[in-house]
DSSP file (Angstrom, degrees, kcal/mol; ACC not computed):
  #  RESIDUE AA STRUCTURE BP1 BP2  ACC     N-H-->O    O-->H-N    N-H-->O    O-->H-N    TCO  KAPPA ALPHA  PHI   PSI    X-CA   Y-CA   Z-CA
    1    1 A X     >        0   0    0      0, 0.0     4,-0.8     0, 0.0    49,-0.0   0.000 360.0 360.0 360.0 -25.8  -62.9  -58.1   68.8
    2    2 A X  H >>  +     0   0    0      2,-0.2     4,-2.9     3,-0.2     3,-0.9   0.901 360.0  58.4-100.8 -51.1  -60.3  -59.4   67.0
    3    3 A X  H >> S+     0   0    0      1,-0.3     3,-1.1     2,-0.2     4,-0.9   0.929 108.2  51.5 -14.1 -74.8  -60.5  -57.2   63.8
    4    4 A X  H 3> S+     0   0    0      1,-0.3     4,-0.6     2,-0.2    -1,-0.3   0.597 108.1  53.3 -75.2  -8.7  -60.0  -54.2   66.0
    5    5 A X  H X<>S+     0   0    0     -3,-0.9     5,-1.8    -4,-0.8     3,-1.0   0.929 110.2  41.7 -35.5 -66.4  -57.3  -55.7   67.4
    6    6 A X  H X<5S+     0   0    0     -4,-2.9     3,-2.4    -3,-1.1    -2,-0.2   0.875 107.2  61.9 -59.0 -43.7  -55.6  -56.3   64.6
    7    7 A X  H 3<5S+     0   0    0     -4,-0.9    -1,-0.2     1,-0.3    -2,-0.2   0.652 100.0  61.9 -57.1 -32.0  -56.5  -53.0   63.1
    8    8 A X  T <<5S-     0   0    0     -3,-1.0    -1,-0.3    -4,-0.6    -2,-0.2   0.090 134.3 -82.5-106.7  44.8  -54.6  -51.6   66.0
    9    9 A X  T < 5S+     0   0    0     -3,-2.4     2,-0.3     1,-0.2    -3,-0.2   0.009  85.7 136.4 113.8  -9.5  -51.2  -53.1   65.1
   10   10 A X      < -     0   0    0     -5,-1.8     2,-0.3    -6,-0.1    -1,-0.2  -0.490  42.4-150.4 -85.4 137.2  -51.8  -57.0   66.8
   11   11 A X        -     0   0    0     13,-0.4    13,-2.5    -2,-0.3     2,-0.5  -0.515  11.5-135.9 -98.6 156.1  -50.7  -59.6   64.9
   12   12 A X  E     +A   23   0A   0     11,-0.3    11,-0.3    -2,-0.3     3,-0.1  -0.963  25.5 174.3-127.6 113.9  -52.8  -62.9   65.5
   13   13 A X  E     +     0   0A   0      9,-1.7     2,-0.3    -2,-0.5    10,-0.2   0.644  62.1  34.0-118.6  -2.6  -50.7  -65.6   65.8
   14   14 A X  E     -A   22   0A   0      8,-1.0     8,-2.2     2,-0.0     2,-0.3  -0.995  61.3-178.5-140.7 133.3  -53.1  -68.6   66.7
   15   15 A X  E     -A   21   0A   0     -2,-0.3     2,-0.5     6,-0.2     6,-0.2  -0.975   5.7-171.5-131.8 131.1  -57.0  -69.1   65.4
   16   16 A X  E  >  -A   20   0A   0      4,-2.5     4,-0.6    -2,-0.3     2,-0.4  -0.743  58.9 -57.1-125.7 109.1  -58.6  -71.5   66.4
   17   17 A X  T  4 S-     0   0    0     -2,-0.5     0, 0.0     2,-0.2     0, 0.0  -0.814  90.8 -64.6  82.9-142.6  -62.1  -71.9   64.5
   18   18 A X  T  4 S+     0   0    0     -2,-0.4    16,-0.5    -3,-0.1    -1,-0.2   0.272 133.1  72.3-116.4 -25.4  -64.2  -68.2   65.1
   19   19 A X  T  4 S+     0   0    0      1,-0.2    15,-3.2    14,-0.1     2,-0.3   0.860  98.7  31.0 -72.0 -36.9  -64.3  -69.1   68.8
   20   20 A X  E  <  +AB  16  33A   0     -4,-0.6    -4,-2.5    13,-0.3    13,-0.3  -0.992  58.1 169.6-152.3 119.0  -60.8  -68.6   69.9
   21   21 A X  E     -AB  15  32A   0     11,-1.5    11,-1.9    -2,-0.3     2,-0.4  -0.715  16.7-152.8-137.8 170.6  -57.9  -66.4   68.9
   22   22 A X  E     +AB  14  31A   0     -8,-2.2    -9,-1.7     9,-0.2    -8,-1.0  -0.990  18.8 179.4-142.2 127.9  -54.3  -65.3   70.2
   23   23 A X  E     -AB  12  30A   0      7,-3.0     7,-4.0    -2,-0.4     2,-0.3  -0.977  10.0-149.2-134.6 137.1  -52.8  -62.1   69.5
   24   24 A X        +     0   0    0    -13,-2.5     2,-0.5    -2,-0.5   -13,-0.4  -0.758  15.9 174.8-106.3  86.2  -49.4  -60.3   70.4
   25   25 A X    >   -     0   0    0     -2,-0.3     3,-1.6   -15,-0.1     2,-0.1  -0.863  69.5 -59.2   1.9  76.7  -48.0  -57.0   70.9
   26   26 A X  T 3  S-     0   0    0     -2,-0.5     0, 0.0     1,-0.3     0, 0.0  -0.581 132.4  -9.2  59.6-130.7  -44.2  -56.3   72.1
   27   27 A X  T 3  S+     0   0    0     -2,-0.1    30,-0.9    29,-0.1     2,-0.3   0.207 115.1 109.3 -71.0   7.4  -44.8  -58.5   75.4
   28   28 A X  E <   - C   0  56A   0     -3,-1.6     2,-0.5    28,-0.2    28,-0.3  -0.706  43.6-171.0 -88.3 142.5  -48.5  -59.0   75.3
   29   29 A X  E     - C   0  55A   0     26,-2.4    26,-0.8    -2,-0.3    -5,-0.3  -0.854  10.4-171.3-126.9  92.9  -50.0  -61.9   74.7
   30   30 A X  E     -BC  23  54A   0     -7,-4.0    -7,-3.0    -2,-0.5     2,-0.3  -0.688   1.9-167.7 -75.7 137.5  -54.2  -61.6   74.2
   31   31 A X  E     -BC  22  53A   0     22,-2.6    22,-1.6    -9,-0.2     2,-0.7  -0.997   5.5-158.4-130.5 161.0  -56.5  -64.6   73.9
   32   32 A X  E     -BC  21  52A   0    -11,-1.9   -11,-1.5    -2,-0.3     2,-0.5  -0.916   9.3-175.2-127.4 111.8  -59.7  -64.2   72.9
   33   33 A X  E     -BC  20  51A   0     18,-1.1    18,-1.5    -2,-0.7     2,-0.3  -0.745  12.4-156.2-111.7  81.3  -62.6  -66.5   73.5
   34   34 A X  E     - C   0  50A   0    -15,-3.2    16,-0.2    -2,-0.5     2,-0.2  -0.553  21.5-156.2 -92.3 125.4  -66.3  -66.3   72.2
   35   35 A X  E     + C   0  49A   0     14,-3.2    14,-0.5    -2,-0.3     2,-0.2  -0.501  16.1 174.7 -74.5 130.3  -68.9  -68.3   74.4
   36   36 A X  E     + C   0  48A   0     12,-0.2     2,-0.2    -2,-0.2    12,-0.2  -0.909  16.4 125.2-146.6 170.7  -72.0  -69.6   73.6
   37   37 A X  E     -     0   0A   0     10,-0.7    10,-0.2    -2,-0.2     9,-0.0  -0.690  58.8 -81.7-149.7-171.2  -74.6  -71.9   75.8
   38   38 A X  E >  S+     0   0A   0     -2,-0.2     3,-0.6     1,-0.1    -1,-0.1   0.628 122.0  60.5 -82.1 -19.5  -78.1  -71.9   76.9
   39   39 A X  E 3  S+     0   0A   0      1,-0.2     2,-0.2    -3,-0.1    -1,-0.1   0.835  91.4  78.5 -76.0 -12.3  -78.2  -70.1   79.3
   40   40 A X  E 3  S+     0   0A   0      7,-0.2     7,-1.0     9,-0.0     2,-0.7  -0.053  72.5 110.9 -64.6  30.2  -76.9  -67.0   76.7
   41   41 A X  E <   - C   0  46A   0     -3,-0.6     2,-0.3     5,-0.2     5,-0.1  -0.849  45.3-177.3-133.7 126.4  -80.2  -66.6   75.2
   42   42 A X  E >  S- C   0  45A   0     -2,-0.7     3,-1.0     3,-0.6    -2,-0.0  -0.970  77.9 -20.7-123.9 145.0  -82.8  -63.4   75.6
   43   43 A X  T 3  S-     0   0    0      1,-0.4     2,-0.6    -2,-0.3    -1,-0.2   0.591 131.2 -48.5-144.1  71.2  -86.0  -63.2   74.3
   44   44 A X  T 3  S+     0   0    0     -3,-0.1     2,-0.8     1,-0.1    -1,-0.4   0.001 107.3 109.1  80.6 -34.5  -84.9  -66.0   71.8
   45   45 A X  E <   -C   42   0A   0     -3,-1.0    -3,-0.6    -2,-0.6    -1,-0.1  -0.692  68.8-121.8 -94.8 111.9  -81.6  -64.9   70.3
   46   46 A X  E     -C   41   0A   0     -2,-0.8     2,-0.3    -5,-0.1    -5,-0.2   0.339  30.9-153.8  -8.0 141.7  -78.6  -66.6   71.2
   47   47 A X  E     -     0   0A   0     -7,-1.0   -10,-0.7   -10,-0.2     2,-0.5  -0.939   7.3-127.9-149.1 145.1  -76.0  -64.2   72.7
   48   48 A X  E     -C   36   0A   0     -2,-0.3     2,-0.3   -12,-0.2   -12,-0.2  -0.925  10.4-149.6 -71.7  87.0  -72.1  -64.4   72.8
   49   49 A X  E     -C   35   0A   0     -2,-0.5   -14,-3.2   -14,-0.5     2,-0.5  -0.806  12.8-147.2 -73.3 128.8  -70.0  -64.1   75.9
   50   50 A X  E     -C   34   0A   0     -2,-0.3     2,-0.8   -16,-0.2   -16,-0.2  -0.903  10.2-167.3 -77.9  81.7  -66.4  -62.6   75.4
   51   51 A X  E     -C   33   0A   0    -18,-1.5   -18,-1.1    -2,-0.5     2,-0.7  -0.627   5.3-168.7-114.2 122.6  -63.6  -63.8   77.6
   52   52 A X  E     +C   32   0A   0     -2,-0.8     2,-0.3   -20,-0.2   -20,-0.2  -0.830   9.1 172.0 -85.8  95.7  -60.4  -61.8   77.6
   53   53 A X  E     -C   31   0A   0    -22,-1.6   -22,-2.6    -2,-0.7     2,-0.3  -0.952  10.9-161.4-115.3 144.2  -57.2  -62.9   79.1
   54   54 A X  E     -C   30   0A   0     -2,-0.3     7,-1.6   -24,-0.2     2,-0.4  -0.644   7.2-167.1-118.3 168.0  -53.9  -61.4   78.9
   55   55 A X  E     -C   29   0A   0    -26,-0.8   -26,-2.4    -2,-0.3     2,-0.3  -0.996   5.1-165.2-138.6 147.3  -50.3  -62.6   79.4
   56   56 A X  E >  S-C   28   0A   0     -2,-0.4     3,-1.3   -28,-0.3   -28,-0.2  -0.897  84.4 -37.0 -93.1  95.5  -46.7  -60.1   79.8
   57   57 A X  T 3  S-     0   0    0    -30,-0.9   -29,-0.1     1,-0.3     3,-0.1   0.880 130.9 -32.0  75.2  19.4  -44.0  -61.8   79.6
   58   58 A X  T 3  S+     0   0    0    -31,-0.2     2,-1.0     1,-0.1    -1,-0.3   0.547 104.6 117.1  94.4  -5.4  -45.5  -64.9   81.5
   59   59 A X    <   -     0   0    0     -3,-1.3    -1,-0.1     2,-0.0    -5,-0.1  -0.567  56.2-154.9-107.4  88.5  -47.6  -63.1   83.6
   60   60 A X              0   0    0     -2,-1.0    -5,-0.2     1,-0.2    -7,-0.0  -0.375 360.0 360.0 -70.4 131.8  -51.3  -64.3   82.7
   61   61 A X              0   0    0     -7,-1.6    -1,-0.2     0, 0.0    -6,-0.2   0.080 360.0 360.0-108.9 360.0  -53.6  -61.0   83.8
């Protein structure tokens, strides 16, 4: 997720680890959060949850 971010102009100004990233755009602020648990697992492989929050300018969306 964060690749294609970048790929479309956002600069990534905080990484922390593979799990969590921060990216910016004029007044956007993305972070980007990869999940994993037990309960994320089907028919044996571990599965990823993606959680997306966004900020303007102080306004977390």
């Amino acid at each position: 997720m964060t690749a294609a971010l970048r790929a479309h102009g956002w600069k990534q100004v905080h990484a922390w680890g593979t799990d969590e990233s921060q990216l910016t755009r004029g007044a956007w602020t993305v972070f980007v959060t990869r999940r994993t648990g037990p309960g994320l697992v089907i028919q044996g492989e571990q599965m990823h949850e993606l959680q997306i929050t966004a900020d303007c300018e102080g306004n977390l969306h």
